[in-house]
N, C-alpha and C positions, 0 to 999 in steps of 0.2 A: 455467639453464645445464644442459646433458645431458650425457652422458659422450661423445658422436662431437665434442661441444665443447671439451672435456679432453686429448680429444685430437689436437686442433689448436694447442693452447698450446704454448710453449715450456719448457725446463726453468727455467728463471730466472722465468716464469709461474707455471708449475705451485708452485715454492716462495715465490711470492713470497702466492700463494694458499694454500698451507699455512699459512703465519705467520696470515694474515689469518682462516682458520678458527682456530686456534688460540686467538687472542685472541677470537672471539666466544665462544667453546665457556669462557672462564676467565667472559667478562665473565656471561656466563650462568648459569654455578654461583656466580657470585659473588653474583645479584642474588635467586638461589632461596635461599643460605643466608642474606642479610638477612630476605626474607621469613619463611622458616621461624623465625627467630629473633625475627620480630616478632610470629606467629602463637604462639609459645610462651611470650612474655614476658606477652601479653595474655591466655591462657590461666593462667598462671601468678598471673595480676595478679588474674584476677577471682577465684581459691582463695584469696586474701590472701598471697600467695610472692610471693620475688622468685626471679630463675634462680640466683643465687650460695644463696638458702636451700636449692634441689633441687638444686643440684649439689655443698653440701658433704657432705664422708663424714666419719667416724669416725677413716679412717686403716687400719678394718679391723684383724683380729687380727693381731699380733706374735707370733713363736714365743719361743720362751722359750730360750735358752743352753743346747746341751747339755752336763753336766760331762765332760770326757776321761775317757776309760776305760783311755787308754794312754799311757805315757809313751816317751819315746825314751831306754834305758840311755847309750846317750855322750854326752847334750845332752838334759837333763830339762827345757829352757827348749821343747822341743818334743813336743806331744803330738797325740793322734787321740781325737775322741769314739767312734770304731769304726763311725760314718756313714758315708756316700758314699766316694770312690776312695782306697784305700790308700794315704798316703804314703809315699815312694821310701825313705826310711829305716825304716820297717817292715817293708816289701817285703825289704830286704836281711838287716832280722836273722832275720825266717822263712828267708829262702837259707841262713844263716849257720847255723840249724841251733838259734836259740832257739823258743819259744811265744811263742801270744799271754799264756797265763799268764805268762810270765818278764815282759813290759811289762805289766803289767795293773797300773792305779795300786791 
């Protein structure tokens, strides 16, 4: 099919042939990522692995709990490790005219 053919189609055509590319173009990545997965499981297979033994992890580092460095004087049930974005009640008692020393656990 050429494109002076394309455009002889109708629009009810034209999308009834988008759908139909669409589904080759899935059925396609669908049939390369089997492969691909079969070409790595055999690869895998012949190092003595399986794909679940290269694909677990550790989990990776955890950060560790930073201890608050600030407490909130009208609600000590609320504090700030003095990390990331200033909470709104901090924020007010610097307006208010304390330090961070005055909340500083």
């Amino acid at each position: 099919m050429t494109y002076s053919d394309l455009n002889s189609l109708t629009i009810s055509e034209l999308k009834q042939l988008e759908k139909e590319v669409a589904r080759a173009i899935a059925s396609y990545e669908s049939r390369r990522r089997v492969e691909a997965r079969a070409e790595v499981e055999e690869f895998a297979r012949k190092l003595g692995f399986s794909i679940s033994d290269l694909a677990a992890t550790d989990g990776g580092k955890k950060r560790a709990a930073i201890a608050p460095k600030y407490r909130n004087p009208e609600n000590p049930e609320q504090t700030w490790s003095g990390r990331g974005r200033k909470p709104l009640w901090f924020v007010a008692a610097l307006e208010a005219g304390k330090s961070p020393d005055d909340m500083a656990i």
